[in-house]
Residue, then its C-alpha position, 0 to 999 in steps of 0.5 A: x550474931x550469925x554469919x549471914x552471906x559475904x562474911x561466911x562464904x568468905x570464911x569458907x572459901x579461906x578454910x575450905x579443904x577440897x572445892x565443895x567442903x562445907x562441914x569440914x572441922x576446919x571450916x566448922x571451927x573458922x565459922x566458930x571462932x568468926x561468931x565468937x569474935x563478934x559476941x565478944x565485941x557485942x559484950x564490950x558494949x552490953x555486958x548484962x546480956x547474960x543470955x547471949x553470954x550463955x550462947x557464947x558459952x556453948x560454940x565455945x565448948x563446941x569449938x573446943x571439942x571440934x579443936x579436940x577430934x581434929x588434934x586427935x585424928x590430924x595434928x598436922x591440920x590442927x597445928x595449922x588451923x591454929x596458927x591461922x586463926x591466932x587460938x592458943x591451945 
């Protein structure tokens, strides 16, 4: 359930914050929450996948913790980031 190609570079360039940014948090959680979106589809159709599940668990949390340095370091960024990408905190 990666993001391969189009769709990441897509993400990217929608998120990024200066030309060559990749590994911004705000580009990190874009990524994140992208393929948690589709796991969450797959799960529509295959709900004992219990490995994937585990997976889902983990960018979850990782998700949550990157939510939290970006809160804590630039709250303007993170109220932004938020109200793009629809999470409620």
């Amino acid at each position: 359930m990666a993001l391969y190609g189009a769709k990441k570079q897509e993400v990217i360039s929608k998120f990024k914050v200066h030309e060559k940014d990749t590994g911004s948090p705000e580009v990190q959680v874009a990524i994140l929450s992208k393929r948690i979106s589709e796991l969450t589809k797959h799960f529509d159709a295959n709900k004992k996948d219990n490995s994937s599940r585990r997976g889902l668990l983990k960018m979850v949390s990782q998700r949550r913790s990157l939510l939290s340095y970006l809160k804590k370091t630039d709250l303007n960024r993170y109220m932004k980031l938020i109200g793009e990408l629809g999470i409620r905190k």
